[in-house]
KOLDRENFI-326131 format. One line per 5 residues: for each residue y, x, z of C-alpha. Coordinates in steps of 0.2 Angstrom, whole numbers, plus 5000, padded with zeros to 4 digits. Example, Ala and Ser with C-alpha at 12.3 -4.5 7.8 and 13.67 -1.06 7.14 Angstrom:
REM KOLDRENFI-326131
4978 5062 5039 | 4995 5068 5036;
This chain:
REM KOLDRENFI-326131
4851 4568 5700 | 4839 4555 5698 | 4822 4568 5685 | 4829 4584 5694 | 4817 4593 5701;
4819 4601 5719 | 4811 4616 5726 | 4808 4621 5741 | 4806 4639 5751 | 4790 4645 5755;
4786 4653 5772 | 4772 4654 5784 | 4760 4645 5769 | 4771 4630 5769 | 4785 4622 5760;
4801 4622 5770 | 4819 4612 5766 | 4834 4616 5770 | 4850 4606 5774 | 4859 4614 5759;
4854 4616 5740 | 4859 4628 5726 | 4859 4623 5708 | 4850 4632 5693 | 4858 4630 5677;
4850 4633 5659 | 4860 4646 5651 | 4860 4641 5635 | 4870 4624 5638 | 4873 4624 5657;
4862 4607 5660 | 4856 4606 5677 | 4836 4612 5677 | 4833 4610 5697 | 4840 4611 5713;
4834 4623 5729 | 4834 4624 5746 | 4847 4635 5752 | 4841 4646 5767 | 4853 4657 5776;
4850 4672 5790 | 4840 4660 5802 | 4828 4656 5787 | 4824 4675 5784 | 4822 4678 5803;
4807 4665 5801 | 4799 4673 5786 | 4799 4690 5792 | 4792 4682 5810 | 4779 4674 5799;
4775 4690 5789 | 4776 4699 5804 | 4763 4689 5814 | 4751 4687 5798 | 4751 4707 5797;
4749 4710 5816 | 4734 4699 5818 | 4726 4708 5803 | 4723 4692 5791 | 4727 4703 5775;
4726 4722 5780 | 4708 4720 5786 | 4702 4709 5772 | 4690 4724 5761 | 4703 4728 5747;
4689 4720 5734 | 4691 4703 5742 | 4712 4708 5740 | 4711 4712 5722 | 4701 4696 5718;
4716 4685 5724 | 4726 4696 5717 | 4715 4693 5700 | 4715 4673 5705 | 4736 4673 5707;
4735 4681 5688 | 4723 4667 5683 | 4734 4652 5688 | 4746 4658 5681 | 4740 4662 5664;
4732 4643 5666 | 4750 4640 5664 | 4758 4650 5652 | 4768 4636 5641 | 4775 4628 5656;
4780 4644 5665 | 4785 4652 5648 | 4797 4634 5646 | 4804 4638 5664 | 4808 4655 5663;
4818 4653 5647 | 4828 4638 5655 | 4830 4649 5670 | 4837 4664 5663 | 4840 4659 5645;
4827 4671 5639 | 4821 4669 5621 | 4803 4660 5621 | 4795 4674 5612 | 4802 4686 5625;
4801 4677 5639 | 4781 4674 5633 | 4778 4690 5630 | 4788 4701 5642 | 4793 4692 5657;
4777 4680 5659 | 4765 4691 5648 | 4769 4707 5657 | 4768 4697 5674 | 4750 4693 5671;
4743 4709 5666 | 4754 4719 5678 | 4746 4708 5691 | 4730 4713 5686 | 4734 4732 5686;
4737 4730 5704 | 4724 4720 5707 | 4714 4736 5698 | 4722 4748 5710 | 4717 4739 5727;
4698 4741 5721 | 4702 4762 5714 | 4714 4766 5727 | 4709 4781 5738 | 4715 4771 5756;
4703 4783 5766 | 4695 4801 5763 | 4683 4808 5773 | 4673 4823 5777 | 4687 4836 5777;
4679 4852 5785 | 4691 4864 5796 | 4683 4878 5801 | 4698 4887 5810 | 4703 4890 5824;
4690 4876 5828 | 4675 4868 5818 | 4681 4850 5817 | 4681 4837 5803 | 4698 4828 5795;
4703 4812 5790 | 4716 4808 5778 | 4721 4787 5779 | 4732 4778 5770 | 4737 4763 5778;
4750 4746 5776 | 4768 4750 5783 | 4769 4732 5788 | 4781 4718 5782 | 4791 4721 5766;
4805 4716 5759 | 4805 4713 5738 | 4824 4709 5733 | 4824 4702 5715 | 4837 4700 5702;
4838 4688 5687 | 4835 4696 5672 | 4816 4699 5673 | 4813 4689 5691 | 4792 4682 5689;
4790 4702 5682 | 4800 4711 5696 | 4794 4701 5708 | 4776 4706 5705 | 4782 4725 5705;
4783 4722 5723 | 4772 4710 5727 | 4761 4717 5718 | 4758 4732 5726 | 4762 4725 5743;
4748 4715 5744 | 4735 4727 5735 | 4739 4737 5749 | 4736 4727 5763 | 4755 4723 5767;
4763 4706 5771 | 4780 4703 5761 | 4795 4691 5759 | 4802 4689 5742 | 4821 4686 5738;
4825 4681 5720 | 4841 4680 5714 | 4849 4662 5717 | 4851 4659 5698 | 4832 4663 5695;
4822 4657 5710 | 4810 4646 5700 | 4796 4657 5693 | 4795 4667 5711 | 4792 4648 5719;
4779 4646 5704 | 4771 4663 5710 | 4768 4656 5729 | 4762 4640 5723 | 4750 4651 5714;
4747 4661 5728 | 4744 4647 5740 | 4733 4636 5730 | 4719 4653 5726 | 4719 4653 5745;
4731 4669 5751 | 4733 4667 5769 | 4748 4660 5778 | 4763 4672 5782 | 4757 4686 5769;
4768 4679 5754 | 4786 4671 5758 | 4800 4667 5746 | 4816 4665 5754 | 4829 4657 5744;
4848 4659 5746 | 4864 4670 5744 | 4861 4690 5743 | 4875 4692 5754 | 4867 4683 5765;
4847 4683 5764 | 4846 4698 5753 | 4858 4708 5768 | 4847 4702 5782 | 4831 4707 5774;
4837 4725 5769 | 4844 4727 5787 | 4830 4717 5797 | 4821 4731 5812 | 4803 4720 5809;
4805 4725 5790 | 4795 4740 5786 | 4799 4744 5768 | 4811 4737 5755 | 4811 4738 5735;
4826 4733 5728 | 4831 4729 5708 | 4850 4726 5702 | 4867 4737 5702 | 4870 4754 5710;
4883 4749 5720 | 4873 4736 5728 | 4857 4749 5729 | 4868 4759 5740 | 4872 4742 5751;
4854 4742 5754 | 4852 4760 5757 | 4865 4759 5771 | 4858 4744 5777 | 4838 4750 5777;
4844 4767 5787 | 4845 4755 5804 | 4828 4757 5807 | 4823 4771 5793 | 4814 4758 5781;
4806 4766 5767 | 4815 4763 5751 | 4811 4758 5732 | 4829 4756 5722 | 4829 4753 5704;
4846 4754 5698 | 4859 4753 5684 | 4857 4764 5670 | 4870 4771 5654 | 4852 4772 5642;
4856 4786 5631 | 4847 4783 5612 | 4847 4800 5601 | 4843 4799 5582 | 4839 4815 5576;
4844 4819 5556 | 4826 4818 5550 | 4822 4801 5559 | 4814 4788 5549 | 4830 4777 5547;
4823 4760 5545 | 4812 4761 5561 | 4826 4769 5571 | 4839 4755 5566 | 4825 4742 5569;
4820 4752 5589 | 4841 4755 5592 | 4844 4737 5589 | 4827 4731 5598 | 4832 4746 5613;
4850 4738 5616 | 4848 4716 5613 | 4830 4714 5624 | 4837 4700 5633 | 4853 4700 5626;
4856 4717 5632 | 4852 4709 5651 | 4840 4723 5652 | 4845 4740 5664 | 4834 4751 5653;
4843 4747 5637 | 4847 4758 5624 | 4868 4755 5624 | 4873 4772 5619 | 4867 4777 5603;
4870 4796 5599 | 4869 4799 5579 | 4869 4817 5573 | 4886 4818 5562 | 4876 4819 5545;
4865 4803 5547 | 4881 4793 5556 | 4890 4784 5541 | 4872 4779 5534 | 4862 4775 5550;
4878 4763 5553 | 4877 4754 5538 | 4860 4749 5542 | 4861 4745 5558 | 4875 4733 5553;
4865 4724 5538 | 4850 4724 5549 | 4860 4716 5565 | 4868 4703 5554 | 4849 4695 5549;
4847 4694 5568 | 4849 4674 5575 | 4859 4672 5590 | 4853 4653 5597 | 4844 4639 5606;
4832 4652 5614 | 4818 4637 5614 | 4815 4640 5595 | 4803 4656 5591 | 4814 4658 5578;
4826 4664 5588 | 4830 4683 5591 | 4845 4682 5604 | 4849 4670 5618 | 4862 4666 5629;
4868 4677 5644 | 4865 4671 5662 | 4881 4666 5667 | 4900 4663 5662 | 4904 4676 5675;
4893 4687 5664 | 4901 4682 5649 | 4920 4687 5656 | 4912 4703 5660 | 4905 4708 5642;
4921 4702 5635 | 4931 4712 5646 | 4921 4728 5641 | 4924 4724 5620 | 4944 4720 5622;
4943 4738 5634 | 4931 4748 5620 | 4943 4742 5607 | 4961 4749 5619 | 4952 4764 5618;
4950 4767 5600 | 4935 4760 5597 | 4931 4751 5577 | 4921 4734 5581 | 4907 4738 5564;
4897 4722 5570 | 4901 4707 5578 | 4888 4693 5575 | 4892 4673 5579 | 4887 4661 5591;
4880 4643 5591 | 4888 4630 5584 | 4876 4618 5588 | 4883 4605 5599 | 4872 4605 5612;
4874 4622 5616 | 4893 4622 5616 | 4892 4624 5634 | 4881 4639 5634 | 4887 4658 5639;
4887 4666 5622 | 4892 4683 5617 | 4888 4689 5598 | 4880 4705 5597 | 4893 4720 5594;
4891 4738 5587 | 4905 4749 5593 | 4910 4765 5582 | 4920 4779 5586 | 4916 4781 5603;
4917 4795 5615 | 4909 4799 5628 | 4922 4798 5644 | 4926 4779 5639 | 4925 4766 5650;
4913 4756 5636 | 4903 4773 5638 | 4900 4777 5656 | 4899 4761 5663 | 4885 4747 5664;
4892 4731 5653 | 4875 4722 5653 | 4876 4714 5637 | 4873 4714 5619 | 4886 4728 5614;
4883 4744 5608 | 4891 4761 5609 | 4890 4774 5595 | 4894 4791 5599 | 4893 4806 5582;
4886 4823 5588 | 4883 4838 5578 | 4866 4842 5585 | 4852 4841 5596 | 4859 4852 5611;
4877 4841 5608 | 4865 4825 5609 | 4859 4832 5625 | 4874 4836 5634 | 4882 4818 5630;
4866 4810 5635 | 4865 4820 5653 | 4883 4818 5655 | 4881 4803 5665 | 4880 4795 5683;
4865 4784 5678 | 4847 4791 5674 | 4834 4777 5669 | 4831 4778 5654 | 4833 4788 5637;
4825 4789 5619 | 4822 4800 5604 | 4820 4797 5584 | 4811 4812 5574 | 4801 4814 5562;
4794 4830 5572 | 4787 4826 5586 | 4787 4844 5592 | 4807 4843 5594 | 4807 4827 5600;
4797 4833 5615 | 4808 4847 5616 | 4824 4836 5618 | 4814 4823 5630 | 4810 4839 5640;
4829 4841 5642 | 4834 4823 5647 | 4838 4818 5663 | 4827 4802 5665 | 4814 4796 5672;
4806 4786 5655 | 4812 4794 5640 | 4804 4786 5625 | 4802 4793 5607 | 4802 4785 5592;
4801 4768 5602 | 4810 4758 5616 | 4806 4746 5630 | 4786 4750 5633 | 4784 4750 5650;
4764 4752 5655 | 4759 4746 5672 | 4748 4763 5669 | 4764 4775 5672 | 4778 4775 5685;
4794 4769 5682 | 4811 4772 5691 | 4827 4783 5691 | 4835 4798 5692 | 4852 4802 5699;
4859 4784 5703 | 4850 4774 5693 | 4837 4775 5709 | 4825 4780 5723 | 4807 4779 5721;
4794 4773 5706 | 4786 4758 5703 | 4771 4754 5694 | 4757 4768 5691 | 4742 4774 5698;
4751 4781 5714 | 4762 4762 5716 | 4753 4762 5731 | 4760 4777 5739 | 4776 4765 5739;
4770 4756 5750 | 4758 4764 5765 | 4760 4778 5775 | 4748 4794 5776 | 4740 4796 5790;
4729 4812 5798 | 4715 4810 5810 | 4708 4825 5817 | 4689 4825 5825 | 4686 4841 5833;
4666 4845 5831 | 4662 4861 5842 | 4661 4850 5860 | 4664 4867 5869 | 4678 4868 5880;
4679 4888 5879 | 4684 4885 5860 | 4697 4876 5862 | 4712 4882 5858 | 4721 4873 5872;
4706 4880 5884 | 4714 4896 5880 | 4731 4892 5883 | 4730 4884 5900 | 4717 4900 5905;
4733 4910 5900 | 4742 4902 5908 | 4734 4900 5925 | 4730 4918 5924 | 4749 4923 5923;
C-alpha cells in the first residue's frame, strides 16, 4: 500500500479517520487509486451536529450573501488552480474520458460554481414595502430564509459536478450541508472541502461524509436535524429517500432515472443527427441519466439514418481514457458491466438485430478494466425490456415510426421523464413536437447542454424538484411573511372588532 494515497472525511472543518477504509479502483484497469476512511451512522450523526451548530450560531446565514458568493467565487478559483490534477483524478475515479472529464465534470463544476456564486448576490432573499390597505393600513414583508442543515446524496457518474448542484445552492443560500458521494467516487467531493477549507469557509458549514449509502446515505435522508435533501441516482432508490425524508417532512430535490427518448424527424439534417444521437447516448459511456438511449426514426429515414450511424460509430475509439484521443472509456464497475450485458443478450431474446457492436481494449494494461463496446440495437419496440428500462451504458435502441404524432406517443409512453430531443430542419415543428413531450429538458437539434441558466430535473419518476436556474434557490429556503400593521389604532383593528362583538353578545 506503500504510494496510495488515503483520504480522510471532512467534518466540523477538520479531517477525521476512521477505523475502517474503502478502496477506489481506476476503472479502466482496476489499479488501486486511494483508500478512504469508511464512516458509518455515528459519523453522520457528527456531521449533521456540526452543520447543525454551524447553522444555529449563524456563522454562515448571517454572513451578507456578497461576502457568501465571494467564497463561493474563491472555492471555484482553487479549483480551477487545479484543473490538470483534478481532471487526472476524476478520470481515475470514474473512468471518464480526459476531454469529458475536462470539460464536463470539472469544467462545468467551475462555472456552475460561479452561477451560484452569481445568484447569492442577485437573489431576491427579502422584499419590502408591501402596502396593504384593507381591512387595515399595514405594510408586508416577504423573506426568504435558509431551511437549515442539508443533505446533498451524490452518485458516481458526475460526483465533483452534482455535488455543486447542491452545494451550491445550499451555501449561496445561507444553509449548512453534509455531502454524501458515492463510495466509488469520494475523491473530487474531498478535493471540494479542501477547497473549501483552505479560502477560509467556516467550520461545520461544509462536511463530506464517506461510507456505504445503505448506511450514511439512509441516515442522512431520515435524520429529524436535516432540513432538506437533494438526491441524484435510480428511482427506485429516490423513492427510499422519499419514504425516509417524510419522518420529519424534509423538503425534497430527487433527480432520477430516465428512458431519453431521441426523435429524428424525415427532413433532419442527417450527418448532424447521427453525430447528436451517438453524442446523446455514449457521454460517459452511456453513464449519463439524460442519455438519448431511445432513438425514434420516422420509417422513411430508418434504413439510411442507420447506415450512418453505424459507419459513424465504428470511427469512435473505445480506450485508455487518459489519451485525448480517446472518445469512449470504461464503465465504473464490473457490477455495471454484468448489467449492460445482461440488457444486450435480453434485447437480442426479444428480437432485436445487434447493427453495431464496437471493441474493446486490447492493450494489456487495461485487460482488467470494465469494458462494454458501444452497441446499436435495431428492430425494436417499444414494450421491450431493452426499451423501458434504464441499462446505463453504451447501448442504443432504435425504434421506426411513421410520423411525428407516432414519435410522440412512443416517446411519452414511458415511466421516466428527464429528458428528450428533436432533429428538424423546421424549427417550427420541432417546437411543436417538444411542446408535446413529457420532459422536463427537451432538446432540439442537440443533446446534453445543460446551462446553469435554466432548471433542470424530471417529470413523472425521473424526479421531484429542479436544480440549477435562477429560482435554484427556492430549493433550498423557505418563504416567509411578516405583516407590520401601520394604523396604531386599536378601534381599527380587526380583532378590536371581534372581541367588541363578542363582549357585546
Amino acid at each position: 500500500m506503500t504510494g496510495i494515497p488515503h483520504y480522510p472525511m471532512y467534518i466540523d472543518g477538520r479531517w477525521r479517520d476512521a477505523s475502517s477504509s474503502l478502496e477506489v479502483r481506476d476503472p479502466a484497469t482496476n489499479e488501486l487509486v486511494a483508500t478512504v476512511a469508511q464512516g458509518d451512522v455515528t459519523v453522520a450523526d457528527e456531521a449533521v451536529a456540526a452543520a447543525k451548530a454551524a447553522h444555529a450560531c449563524g456563522v454562515w446565514r448571517m454572513t451578507p450573501p456578497d461576502e457568501r458568493a465571494r467564497i463561493l467565487d474563491a472555492i471555484a478559483d482553487n479549483l480551477a488552480a487545479r484543473f490538470d490534477e483534478l481532471t487526472a483524478l476524476q478520470v481515475r475515479e470514474n473512468g471518464a474520458t480526459a476531454r469529458s472529464a475536462g470539460a464536463f465534470l470539472l469544467g462545468y463544476s467551475i462555472a456552475h460554481l460561479k452561477y451560484f456564486a452569481s445568484l447569492a448576490r442577485s437573489y431576491a432573499f427579502e422584499e419590502s414595502g408591501l402596502l396593504i390597505e384593507a381591512p387595515t393600513l399595514a405594510a408586508g414583508v416577504l423573506r426568504r430564509e435558509p431551511v437549515g442543515v442539508c443533505a446533498g446524496i451524490v452518485p458516481w457518474n458526475f460526483p465533483l459536478l452534482l455535488a455543486v448542484w447542491k452545494l451550491g445552492p445550499a451555501l449561496a443560500a445561507g444553509n449548512t450541508i453534509v455531502l454524501k458521494p458515492d463510495d466509488q467516487t469520494p475523491l473530487t467531493l474531498l478535493e471540494l472541502a479542501r477547497a473549501a477549507d483552505e479560502v477560509g469557509l467556516p467550520a461545520g458549514v461544509l462536511n463530506v461524509v464517506t461510507g456505504p449509502g445503505q448506511v450514511v446515505g439512509a441516515r442522512l435522508a431520515e435524520h429529524p436535524d436535516v432540513r432538506k435533501v437533494a438526491f441524484t441516482g435510480s428511482t427506485e432508490v429516490g423513492k427510499t429517500v422519499m419514504r425516509a425524508a417524510a419522518g420529519n417532512v424534509k423538503k425534497v430535490t430527487l433527480e432520477l432515472g430516465g428512458k431519453g427518448a431521441n426523435i429524428v424527424c424525415d427532413d433532419a439534417d442527417l450527418d448532424l443527427a447521427v453525430d447528436g444521437t451517438l453524442f446523446g447516448f455514449l457521454l460517459m459511456c452511456g453513464q449519463a441519466c439524460e442519455s438519448g438511449t431511445r432513438l425514434l426514426l420516422h420509417e422513411s429515414i430508418h434504413d439510411e439514418f442507420v447506415r450512418r450511424l453505424v459507419a459513424r460509430a465504428s470511427t469512435l475509439v473505445v480506450g485508455n481514457p487518459m489519451d485525448p484521443t480517446t472518445d469512449i472509456g470504461p464503465l465504473i464497475s464490473a457490477k455495471q458491466k454484468a448489467r449492460v450485458e445482461k440488457y444486450i443478450a435480453l434485447g437480442q431474446e426479444a428480437g432485436c438485430k445487434v447493427a453495431f457492436q464496437g471493441t474493446v481494449p486490447a492493450e494489456a494494461g487495461l485487460a482488467d478494466g470494465h469494458w462494454v463496446a458501444p452497441t446499436i440495437l435495431t428492430g425494436a419496440t417499444n414494450d421491450m425490456r431493452v426499451a423501458r428500462e434504464e441499462i446505463f451504458g453504451p447501448v442504443l435502441v432504435v425504434i421506426k415510426c411513421a410520423d411525428d404524432a407516432e414519435a410522440v406517443a412512443i416517446a411519452n409512453d414511458s415511466e421516466y421523464g428527464l429528458s428528450a430531443g428533436v432533429w428538424s430542419a423546421d424549427n417550427e415543428r420541432a417546437l411543436a413536437i417538444a411542446r408535446e413531450l413529457e420532459s422536463g429538458t427537451v432538446w432540439i437539434n442537440d443533446w446534453h447542454m445543460v446551462n446553469a441558466m435554466f432548471p433542470f430535473g424530471g417529470m413523472k419518476q425521473s424526479g421531484l424538484g429542479r436544480e440549477l436556474g435562477p429560482r435554484a434557490l427556492d430549493e433550498y429556503t423557505e418563504q416567509k411573511f411578516v405583516h407590520v400593521d401601520m394604523t396604531n389604532d386599536r378601534a381599527k383593528r380587526v380583532y378590536a372588532v371581534v372581541v367588541s362583538a363578542a363582549a357585546t353578545a
